[in-house]
C-alpha positions as CSV (number, residue, x, y, z in Angstrom):
1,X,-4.6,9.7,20.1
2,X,-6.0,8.3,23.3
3,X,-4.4,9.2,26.1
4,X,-1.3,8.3,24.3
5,X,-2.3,4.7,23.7
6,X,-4.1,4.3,21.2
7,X,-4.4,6.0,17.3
8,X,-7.2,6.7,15.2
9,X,-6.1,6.9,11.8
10,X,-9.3,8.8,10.7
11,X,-9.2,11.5,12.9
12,X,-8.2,14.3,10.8
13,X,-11.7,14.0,9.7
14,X,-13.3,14.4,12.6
15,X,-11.5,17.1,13.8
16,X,-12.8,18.8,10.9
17,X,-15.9,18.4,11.7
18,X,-15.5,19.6,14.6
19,X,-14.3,22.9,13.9
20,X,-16.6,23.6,11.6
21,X,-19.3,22.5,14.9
22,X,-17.7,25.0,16.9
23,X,-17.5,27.9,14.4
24,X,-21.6,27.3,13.9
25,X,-22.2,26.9,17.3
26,X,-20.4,30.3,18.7
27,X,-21.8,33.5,19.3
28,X,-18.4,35.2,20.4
29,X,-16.1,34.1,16.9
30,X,-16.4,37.0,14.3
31,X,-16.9,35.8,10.7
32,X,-18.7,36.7,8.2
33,X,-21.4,34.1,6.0
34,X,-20.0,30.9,6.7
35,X,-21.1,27.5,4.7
36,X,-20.4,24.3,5.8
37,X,-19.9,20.8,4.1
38,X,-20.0,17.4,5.4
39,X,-19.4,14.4,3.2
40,X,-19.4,10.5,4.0
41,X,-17.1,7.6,2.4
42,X,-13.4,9.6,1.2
43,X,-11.7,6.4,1.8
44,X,-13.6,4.6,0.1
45,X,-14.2,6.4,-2.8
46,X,-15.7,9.7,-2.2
47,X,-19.1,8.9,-2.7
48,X,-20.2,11.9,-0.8
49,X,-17.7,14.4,-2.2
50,X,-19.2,13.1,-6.1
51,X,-22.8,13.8,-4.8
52,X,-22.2,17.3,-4.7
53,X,-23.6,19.2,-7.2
54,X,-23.2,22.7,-9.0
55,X,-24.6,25.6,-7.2
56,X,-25.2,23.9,-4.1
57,X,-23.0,26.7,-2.5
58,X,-23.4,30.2,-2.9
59,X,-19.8,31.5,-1.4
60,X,-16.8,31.6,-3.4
61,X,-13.6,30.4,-1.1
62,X,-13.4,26.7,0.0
63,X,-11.6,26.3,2.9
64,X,-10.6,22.5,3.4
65,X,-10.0,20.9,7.2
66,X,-8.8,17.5,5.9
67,X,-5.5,17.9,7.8
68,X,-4.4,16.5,11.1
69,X,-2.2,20.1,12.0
70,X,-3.8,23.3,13.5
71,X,-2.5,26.3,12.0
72,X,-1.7,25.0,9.1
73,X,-3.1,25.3,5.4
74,X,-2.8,23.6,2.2
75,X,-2.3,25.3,-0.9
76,X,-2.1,22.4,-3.2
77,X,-3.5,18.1,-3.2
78,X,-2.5,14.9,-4.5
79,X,-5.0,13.6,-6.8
80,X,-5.1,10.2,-7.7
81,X,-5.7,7.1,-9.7
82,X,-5.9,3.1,-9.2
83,X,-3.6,0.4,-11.2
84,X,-6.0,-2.8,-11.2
85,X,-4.2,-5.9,-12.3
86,X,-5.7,-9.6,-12.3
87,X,-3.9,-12.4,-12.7
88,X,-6.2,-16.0,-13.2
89,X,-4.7,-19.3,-13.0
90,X,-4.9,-22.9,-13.3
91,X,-4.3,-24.7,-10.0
92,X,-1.9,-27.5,-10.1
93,X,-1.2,-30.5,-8.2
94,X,1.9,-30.5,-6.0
95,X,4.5,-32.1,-7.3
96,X,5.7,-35.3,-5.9
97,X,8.7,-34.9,-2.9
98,X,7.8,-31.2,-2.4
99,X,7.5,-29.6,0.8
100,X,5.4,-27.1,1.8
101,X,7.1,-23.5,3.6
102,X,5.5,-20.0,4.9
103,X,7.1,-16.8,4.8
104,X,5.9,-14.0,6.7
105,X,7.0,-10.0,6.5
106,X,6.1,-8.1,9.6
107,X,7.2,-5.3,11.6
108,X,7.5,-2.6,8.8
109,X,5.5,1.1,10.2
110,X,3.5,1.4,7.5
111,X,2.2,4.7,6.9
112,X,0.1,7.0,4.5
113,X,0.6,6.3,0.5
114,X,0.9,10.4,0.2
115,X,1.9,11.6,3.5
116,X,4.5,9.0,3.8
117,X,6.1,8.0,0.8
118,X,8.8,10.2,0.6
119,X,10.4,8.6,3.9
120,X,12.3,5.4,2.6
121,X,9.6,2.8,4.6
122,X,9.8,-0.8,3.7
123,X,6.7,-2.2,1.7
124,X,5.9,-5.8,2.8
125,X,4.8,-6.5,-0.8
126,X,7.9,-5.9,-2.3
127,X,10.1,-7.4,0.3
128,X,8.4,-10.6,0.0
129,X,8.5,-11.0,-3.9
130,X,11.8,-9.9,-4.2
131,X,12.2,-13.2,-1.8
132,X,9.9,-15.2,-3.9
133,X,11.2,-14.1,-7.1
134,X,14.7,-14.9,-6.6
135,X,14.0,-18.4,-4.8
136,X,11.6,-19.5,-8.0
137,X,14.8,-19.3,-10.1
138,X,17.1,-20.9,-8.0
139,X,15.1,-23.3,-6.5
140,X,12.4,-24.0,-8.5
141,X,9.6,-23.5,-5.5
142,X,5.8,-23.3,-6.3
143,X,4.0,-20.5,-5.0
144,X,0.3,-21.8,-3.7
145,X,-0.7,-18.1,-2.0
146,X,0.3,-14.6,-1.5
147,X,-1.1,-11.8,0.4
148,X,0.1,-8.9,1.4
149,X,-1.5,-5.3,2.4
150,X,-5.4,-4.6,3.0
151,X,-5.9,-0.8,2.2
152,X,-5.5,1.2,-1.2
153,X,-4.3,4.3,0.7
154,X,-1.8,2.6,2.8
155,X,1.9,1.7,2.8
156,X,1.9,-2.3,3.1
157,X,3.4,-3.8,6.6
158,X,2.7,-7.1,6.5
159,X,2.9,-9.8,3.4
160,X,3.0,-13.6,3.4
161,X,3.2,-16.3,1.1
162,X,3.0,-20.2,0.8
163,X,4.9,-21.9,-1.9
164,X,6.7,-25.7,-2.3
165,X,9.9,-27.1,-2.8
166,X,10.9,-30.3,-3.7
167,X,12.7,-32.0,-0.4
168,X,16.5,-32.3,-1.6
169,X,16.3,-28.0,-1.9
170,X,14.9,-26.9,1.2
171,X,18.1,-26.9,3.2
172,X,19.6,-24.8,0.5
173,X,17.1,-22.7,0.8
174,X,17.2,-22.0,4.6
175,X,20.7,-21.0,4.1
176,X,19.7,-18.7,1.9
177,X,16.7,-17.2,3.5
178,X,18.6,-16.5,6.4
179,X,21.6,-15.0,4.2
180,X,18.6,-12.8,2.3
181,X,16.9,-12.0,5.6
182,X,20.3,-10.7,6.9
183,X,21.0,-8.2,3.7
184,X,17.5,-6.8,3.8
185,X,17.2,-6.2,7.4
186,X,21.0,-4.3,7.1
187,X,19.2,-2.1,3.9
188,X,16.1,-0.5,6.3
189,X,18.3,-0.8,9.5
190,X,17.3,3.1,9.5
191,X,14.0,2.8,8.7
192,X,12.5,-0.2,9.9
193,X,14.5,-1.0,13.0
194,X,11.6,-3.5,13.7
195,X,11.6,-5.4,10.2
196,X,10.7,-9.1,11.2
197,X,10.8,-12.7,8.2
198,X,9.8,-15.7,9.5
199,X,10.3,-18.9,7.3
200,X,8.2,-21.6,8.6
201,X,7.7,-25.0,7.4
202,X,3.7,-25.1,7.0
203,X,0.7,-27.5,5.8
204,X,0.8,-28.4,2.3
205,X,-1.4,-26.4,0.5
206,X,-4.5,-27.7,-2.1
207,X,-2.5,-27.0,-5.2
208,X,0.2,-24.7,-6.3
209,X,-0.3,-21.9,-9.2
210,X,0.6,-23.2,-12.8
211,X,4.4,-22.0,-13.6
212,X,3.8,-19.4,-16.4
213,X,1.2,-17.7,-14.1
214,X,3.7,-17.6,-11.0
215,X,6.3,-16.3,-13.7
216,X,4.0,-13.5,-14.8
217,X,2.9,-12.6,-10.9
218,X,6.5,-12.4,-9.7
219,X,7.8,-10.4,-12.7
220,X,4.9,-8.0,-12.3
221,X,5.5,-7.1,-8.9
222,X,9.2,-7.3,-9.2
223,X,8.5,-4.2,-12.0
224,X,6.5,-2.4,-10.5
225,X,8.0,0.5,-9.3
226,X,7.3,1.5,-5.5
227,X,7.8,5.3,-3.6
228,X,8.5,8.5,-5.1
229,X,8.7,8.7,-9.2
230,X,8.6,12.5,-9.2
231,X,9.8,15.6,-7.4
232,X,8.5,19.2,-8.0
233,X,11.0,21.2,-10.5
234,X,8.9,24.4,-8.9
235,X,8.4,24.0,-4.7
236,X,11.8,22.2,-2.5
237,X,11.1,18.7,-1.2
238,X,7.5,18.4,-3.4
239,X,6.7,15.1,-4.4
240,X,4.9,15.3,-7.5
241,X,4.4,11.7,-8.6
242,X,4.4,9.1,-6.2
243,X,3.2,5.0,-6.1
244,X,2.7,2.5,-4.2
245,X,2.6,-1.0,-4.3
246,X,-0.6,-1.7,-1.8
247,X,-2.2,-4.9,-2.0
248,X,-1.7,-8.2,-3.3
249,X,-4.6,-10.6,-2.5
250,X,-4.8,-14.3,-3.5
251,X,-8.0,-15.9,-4.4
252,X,-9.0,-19.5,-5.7
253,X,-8.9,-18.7,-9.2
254,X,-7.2,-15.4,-8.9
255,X,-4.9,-12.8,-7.8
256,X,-5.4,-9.1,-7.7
257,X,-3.0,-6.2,-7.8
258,X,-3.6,-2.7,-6.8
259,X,-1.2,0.2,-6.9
260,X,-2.7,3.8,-6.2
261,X,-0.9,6.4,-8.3
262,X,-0.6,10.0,-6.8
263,X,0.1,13.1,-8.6
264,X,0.3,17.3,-7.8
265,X,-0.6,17.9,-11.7
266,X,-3.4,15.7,-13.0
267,X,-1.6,14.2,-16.1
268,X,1.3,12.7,-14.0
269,X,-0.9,10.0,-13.1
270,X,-2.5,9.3,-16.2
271,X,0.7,9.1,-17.7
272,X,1.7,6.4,-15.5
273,X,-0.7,4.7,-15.6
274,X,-1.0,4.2,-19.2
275,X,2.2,2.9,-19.1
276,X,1.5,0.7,-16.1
């Protein structure tokens, strides 16, 4: 935190490292041999931690400062593994009549994918398919993009999507995006006091996905589950297998899904993500 302005989501590491600095730089703090490691690139995967190599230590305990509280140690960590899915499709021309609309999700906190998840946030990428999902059966629109979440680690707080309708709907639909906006809004009134959807008429896009693609998309992220699976049957208020739903990202000829899976024992994550 600076001066109470501004936040630096990475500093948990660098408070680490500067412990460790100060321990090795002291001549008045009794310890005994002390050993210390520095690694580059944990969030994006730990390429330094996967460098190290057996016997490059010589002491026994590993003691490790990845935490953002003083005083404090953990006895335990939340592995983890990636769900990767890719959808390709065939662009399509509009159809004729339509009208072209932007929705936006914004507003949500956000927040770790483990230290987090067992709070109850909003996740922008589900939020805006559930809207997507339920307006592509009644009104028939055509998604052209959506995009939601930048970070594999991190609890989605913005989403947006462009899709068409033909021009006889889009009334209809107003009434119901404001009817849907409403509900939602009323479900994280606790949580996400701030929760803001736009709907925006917008320029037409280039094309619109092909219908058995958008179908697939929609009912894939509508599936997936999101937030804790698992608590601990062993420690009080442990999550022990946990999701998230973290980035949807459009591209011309595709769209790429990513859903970190957390777990306190190893197998919990392969499990789900088999099934996944």
């Amino acid at each position: 935190m600076d001066q109470g302005k501004r936040y630096y989501p990475w500093a948990d590491d660098g408070i680490g490292i500067a412990a460790q600095l100060a321990v090795l730089a002291s001549d008045n703090i009794k310890h005994g041999p002390v050993e210390c490691l520095f690694t580059v690139d944990e969030e994006t995967g730990l390429t330094g931690a996967f460098a190290l190599q057996p016997g490059f230590f010589s002491g026994k305990i590993l003691l490790n400062l990845d935490s953002e509280d003083e005083g404090e140690l953990f006895i335990g960590c939340a592995g983890g593994m990636d769900t990767l899915a890719s959808f390709t499709y065939k662009p399509k021309n509009i159809p004729s009549q339509h009208l072209s609309f932007e929705i936006n999700i914004k507003g949500l906190k956000g927040g770790h994918s483990g230290d987090d998840i067992h709070r109850g946030l909003g996740n922008s990428n589900k939020i805006l398919n559930r809207f997507i999902w339920i307006a592509g059966r009644k009104f028939d629109i055509r998604l052209a993009r959506f995009d939601g979440g930048n970070l594999r680690n991190a609890i989605p707080r913005e989403a947006r999507a462009i899709f068409t309708i033909h021009s006889d709907l889009y009334r209809d639909l107003i009434k119901y995006f404001n009817k849907f906006s409403q509900q939602v809004k009323k479900e994280f009134s606790h949580t996400e006091p701030n929760l803001i959807l736009n709907l925006l008429q917008s320029d037409m896009p280039d094309f619109v996905i092909n219908k058995k693609t958008q179908f697939r998309l929609t009912n894939c992220l509508y599936a997936c589950p999101n937030g804790v699976i698992g608590w601990s049957r062993e420690m009080e208020r442990l999550v022990e297998t946990s999701t998230n739903l973290a980035s949807v990202n459009s591209w011309k000829t595709t769209k790429l899904l990513l859903q970190p899976v957390r777990g306190v024992q190893s197998i919990q994550p392969k499990r789900y993500c088999k099934l996944c």
